[in-house]
ROBA-347454 format. One record per atom (N, C-alpha, C): residue in one letter; chain; x, z, y; atom name; residue number from 0. Coordinates in steps of 0.05 Angstrom, whole numbers, plus 5000, padded with zeros to 4 digits. Atoms other than C-alpha are relative to their C-alpha. Example, Ala and Ser with C-alpha at 12.3 -4.5 7.8 and 13.67 -1.06 7.14 Angstrom:
2
A, A, 5018, 5000, 4976, N, 0 .
A, A, 5246, 5156, 4910, CA, 0 .
A, A, 5018, 5000, 5024, C, 0 .
S, A, 4984, 4999, 4976, N, 1 .
S, A, 5273, 5143, 4979, CA, 1 .
S, A, 4985, 5014, 5022, C, 1 .
***
This chain:
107
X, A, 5000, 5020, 5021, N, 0 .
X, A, 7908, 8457, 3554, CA, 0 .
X, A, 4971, 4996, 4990, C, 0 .
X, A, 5022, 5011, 5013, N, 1 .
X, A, 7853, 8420, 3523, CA, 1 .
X, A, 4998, 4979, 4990, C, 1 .
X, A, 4999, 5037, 5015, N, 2 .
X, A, 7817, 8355, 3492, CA, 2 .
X, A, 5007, 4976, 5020, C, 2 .
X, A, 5000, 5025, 4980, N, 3 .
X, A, 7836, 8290, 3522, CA, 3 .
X, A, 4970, 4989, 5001, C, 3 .
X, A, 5019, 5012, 4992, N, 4 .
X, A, 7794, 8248, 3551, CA, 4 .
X, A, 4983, 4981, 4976, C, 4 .
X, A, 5004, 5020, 5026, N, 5 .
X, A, 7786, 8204, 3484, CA, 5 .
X, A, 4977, 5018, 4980, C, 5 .
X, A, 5016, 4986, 5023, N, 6 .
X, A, 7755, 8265, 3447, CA, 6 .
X, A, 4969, 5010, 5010, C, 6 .
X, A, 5027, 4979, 4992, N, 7 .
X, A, 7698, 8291, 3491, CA, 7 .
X, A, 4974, 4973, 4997, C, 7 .
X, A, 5027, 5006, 5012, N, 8 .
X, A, 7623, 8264, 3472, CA, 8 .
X, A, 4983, 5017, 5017, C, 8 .
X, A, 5026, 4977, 4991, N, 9 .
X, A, 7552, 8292, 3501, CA, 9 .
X, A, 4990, 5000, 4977, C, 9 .
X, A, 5023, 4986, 5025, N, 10 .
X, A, 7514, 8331, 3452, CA, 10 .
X, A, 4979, 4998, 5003, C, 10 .
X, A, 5029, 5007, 5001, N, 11 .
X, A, 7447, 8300, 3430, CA, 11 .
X, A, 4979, 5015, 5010, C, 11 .
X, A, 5026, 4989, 4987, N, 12 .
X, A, 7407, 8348, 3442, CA, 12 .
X, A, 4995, 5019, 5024, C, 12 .
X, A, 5001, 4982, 4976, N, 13 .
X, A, 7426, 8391, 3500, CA, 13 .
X, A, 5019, 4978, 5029, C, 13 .
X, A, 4983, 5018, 4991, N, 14 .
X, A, 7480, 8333, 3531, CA, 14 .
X, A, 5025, 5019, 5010, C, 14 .
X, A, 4975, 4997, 4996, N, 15 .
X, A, 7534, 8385, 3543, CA, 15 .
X, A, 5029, 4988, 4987, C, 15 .
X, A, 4991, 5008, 5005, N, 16 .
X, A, 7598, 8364, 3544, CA, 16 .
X, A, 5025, 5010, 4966, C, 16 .
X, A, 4994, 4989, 5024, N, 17 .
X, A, 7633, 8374, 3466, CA, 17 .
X, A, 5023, 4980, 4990, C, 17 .
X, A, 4986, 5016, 5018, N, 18 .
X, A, 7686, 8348, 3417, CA, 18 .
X, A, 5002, 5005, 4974, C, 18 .
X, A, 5004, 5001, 5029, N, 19 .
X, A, 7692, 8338, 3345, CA, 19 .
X, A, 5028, 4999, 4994, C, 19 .
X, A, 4980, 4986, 5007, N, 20 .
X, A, 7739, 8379, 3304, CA, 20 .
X, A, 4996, 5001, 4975, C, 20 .
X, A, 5005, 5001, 5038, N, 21 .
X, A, 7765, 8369, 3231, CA, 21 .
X, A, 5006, 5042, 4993, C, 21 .
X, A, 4989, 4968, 5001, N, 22 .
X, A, 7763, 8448, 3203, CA, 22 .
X, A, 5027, 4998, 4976, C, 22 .
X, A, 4980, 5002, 5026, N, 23 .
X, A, 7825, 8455, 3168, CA, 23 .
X, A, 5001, 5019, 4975, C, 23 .
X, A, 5002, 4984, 5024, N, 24 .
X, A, 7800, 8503, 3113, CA, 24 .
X, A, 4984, 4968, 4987, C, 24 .
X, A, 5015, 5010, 5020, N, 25 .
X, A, 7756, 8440, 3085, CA, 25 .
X, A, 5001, 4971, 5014, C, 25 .
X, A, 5002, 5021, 4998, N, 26 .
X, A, 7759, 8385, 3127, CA, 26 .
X, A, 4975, 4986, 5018, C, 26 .
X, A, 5028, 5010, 4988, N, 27 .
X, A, 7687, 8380, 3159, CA, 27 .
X, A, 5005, 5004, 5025, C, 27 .
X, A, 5007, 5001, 4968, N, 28 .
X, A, 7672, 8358, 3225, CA, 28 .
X, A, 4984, 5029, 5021, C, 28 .
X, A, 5017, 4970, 4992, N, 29 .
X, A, 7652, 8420, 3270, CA, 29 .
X, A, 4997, 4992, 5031, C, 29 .
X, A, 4993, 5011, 4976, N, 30 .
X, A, 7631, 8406, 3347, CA, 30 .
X, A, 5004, 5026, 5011, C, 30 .
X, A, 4994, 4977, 4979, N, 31 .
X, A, 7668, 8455, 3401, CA, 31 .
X, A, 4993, 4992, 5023, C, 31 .
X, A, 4998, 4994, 4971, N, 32 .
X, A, 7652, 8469, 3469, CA, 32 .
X, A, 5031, 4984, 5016, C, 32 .
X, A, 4988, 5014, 4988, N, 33 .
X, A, 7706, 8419, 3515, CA, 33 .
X, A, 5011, 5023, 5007, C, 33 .
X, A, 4981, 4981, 4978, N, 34 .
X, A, 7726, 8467, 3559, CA, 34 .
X, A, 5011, 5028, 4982, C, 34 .
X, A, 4992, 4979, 5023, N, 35 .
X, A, 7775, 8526, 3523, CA, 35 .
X, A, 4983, 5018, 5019, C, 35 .
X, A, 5014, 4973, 4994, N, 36 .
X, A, 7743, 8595, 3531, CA, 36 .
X, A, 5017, 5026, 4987, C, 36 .
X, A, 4992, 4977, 5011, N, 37 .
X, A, 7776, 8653, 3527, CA, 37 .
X, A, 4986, 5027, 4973, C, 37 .
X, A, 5017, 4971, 5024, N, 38 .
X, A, 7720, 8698, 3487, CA, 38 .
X, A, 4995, 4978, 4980, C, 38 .
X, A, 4993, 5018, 5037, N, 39 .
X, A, 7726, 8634, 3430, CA, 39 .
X, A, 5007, 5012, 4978, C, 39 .
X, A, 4986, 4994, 5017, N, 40 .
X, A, 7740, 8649, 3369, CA, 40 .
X, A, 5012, 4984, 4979, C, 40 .
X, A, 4994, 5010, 5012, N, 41 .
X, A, 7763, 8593, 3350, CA, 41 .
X, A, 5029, 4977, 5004, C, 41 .
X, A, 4976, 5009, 4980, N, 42 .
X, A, 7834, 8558, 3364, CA, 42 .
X, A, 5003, 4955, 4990, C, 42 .
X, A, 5008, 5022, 4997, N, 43 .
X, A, 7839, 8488, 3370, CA, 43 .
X, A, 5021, 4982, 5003, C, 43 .
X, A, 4992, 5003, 5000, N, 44 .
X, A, 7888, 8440, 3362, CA, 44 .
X, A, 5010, 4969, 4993, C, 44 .
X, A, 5008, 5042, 5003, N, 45 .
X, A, 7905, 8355, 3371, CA, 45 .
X, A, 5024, 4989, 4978, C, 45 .
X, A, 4990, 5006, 5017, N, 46 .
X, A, 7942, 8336, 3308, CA, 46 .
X, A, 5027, 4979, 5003, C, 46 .
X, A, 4978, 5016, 4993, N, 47 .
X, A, 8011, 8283, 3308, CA, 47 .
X, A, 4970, 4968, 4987, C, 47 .
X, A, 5015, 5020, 5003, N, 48 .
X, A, 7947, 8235, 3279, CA, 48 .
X, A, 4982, 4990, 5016, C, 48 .
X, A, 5018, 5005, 4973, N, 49 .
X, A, 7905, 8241, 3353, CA, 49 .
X, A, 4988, 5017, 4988, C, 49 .
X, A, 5027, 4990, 5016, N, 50 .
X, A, 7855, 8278, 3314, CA, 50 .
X, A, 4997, 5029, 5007, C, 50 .
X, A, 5003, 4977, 4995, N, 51 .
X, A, 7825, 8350, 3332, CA, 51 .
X, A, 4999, 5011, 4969, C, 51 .
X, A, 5001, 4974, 5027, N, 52 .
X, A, 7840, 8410, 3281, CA, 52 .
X, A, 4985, 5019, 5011, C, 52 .
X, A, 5009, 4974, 4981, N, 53 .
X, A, 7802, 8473, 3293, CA, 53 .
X, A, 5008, 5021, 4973, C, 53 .
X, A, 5002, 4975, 5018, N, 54 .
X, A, 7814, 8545, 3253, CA, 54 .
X, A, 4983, 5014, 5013, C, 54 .
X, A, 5017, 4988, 4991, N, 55 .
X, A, 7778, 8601, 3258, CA, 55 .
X, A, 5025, 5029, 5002, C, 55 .
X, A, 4983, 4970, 4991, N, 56 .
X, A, 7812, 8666, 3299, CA, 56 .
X, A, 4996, 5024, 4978, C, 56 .
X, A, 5001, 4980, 5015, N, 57 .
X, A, 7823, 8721, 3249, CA, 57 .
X, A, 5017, 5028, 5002, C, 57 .
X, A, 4988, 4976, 5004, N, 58 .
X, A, 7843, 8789, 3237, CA, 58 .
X, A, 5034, 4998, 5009, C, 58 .
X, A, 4967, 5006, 5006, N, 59 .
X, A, 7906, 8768, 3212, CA, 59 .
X, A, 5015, 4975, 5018, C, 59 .
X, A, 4997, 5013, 4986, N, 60 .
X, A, 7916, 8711, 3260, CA, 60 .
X, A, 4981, 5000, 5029, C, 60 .
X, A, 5023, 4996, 4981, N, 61 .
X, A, 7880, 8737, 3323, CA, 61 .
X, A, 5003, 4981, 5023, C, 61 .
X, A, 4997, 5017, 4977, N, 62 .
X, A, 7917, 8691, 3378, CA, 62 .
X, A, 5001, 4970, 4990, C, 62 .
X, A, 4995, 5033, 5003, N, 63 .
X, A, 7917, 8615, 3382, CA, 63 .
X, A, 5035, 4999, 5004, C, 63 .
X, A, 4971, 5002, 5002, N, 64 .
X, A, 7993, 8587, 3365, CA, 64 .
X, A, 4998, 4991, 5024, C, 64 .
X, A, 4982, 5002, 4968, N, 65 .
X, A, 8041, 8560, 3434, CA, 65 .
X, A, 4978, 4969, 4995, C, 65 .
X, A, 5004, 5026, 4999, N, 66 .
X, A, 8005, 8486, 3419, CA, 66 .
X, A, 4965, 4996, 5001, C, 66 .
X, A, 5021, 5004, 5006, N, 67 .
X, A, 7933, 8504, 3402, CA, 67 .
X, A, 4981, 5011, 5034, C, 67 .
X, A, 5019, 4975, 4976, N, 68 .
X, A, 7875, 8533, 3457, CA, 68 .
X, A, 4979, 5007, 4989, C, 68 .
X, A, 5024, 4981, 5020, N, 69 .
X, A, 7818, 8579, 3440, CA, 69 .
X, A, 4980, 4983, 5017, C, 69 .
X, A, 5018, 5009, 4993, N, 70 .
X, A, 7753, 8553, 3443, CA, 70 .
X, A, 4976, 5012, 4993, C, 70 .
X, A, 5008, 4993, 5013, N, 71 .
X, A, 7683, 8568, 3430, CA, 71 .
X, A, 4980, 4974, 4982, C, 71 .
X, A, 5012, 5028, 5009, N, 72 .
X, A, 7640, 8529, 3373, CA, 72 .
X, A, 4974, 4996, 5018, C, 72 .
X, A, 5018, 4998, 4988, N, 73 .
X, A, 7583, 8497, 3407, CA, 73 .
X, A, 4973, 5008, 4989, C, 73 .
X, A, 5024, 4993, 5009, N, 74 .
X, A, 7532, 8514, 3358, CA, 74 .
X, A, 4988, 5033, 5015, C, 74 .
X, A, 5000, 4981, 4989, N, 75 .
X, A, 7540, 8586, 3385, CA, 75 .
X, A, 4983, 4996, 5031, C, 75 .
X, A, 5004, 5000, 4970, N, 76 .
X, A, 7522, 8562, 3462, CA, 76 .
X, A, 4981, 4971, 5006, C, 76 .
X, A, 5020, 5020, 4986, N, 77 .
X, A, 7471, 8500, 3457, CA, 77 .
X, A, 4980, 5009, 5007, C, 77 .
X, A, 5022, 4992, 4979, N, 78 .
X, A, 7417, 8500, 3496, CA, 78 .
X, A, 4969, 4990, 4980, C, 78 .
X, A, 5022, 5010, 5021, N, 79 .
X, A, 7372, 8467, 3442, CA, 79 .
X, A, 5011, 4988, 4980, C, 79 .
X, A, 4981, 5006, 5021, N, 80 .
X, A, 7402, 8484, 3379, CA, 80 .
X, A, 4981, 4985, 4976, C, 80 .
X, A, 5020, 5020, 5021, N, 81 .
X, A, 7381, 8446, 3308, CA, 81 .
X, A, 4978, 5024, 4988, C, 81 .
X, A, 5009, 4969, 5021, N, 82 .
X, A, 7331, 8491, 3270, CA, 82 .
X, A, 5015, 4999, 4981, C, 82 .
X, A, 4981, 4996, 5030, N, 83 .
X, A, 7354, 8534, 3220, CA, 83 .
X, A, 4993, 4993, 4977, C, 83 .
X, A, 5003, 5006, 5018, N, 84 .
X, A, 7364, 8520, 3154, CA, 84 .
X, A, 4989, 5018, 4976, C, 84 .
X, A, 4996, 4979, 5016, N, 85 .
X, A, 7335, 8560, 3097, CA, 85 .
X, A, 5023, 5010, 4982, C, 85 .
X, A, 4980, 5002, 5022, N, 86 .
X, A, 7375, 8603, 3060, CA, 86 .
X, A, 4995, 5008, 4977, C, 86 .
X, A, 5001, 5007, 5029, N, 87 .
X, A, 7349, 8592, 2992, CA, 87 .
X, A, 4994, 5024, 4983, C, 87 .
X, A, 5001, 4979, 5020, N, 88 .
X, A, 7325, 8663, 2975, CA, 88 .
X, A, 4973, 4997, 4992, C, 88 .
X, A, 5035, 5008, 5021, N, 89 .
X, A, 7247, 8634, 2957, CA, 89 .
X, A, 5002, 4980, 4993, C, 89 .
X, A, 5004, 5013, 5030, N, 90 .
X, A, 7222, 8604, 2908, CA, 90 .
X, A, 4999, 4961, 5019, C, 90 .
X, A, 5003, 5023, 4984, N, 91 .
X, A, 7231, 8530, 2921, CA, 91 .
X, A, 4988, 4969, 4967, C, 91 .
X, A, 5027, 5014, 5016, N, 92 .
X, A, 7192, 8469, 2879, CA, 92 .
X, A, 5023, 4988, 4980, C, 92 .
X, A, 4975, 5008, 5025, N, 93 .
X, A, 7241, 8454, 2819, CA, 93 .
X, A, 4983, 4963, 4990, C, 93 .
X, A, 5007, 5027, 5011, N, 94 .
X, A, 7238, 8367, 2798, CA, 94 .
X, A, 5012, 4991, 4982, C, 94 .
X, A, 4989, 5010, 5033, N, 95 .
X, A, 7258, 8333, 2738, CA, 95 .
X, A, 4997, 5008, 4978, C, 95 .
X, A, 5003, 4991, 5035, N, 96 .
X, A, 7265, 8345, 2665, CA, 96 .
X, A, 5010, 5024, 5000, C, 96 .
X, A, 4995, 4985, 5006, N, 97 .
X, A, 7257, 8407, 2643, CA, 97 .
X, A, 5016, 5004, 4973, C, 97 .
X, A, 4994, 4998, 5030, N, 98 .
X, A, 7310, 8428, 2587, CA, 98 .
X, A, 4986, 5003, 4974, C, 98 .
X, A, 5021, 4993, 5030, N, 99 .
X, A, 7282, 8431, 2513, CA, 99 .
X, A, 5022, 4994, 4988, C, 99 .
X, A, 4984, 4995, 5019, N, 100 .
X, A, 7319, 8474, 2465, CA, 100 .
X, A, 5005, 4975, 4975, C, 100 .
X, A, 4992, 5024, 5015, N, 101 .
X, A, 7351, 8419, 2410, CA, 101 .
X, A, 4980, 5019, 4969, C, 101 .
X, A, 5013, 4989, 5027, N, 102 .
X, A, 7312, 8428, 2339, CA, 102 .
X, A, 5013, 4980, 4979, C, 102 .
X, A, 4979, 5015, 5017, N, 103 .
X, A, 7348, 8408, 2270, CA, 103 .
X, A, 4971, 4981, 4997, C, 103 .
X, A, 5020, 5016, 5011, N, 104 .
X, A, 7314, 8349, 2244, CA, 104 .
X, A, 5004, 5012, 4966, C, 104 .
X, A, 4998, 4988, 5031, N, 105 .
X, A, 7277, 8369, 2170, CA, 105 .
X, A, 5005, 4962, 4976, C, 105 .
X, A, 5014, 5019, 5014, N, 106 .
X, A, 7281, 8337, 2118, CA, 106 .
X, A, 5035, 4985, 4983, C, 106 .
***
């Protein structure tokens, strides 16, 4: 089992072949690897709307259900991935209005 023909895309920057998957904890687009993979960890599955679902393999749910197949994401396996992003533990350039405590008016 896998994506139909409708779902697979080349990935910009390496051109392997990929598809786009809504995550069902939130909703965001995530691209997987086409072809299932057994060492995936992630299971994958074409909705009654056409649409790809993906979860993520867990503890508590370690196999893919009878309908889904395991895959892996492609960010894991491109060949020229995006750079990373920071993650926000320095100091970074603060813009706008700075608060100012309220003062009674006298008088």
């Amino acid at each position: 089992m896998g994506p139909t023909r409708q779902h697979l895309v080349r990935c910009r920057r390496c051109s392997a072949v990929i598809c786009w998957a809504l995550t069902t904890a939130n909703g965001r687009r995530q691209p997987v690897n086409a072809t299932p993979d057994d060492a995936g960890n992630l299971a994958v599955t074409q909705g009654t709307d056409g649409l790809l679902y993906v979860r993520s393999l867990t503890k508590a749910h370690p196999e893919p259900r009878p309908q889904e197949w395991r895959a892996m994401p492609h960010h894991a396996t491109c060949a020229s991935p995006p750079p990373r992003r920071s993650s926000g533990t320095g100091q970074r350039e603060r813009a706008g209005v700075r608060p100012v405590p309220w003062q009674r008016a006298q008088g």
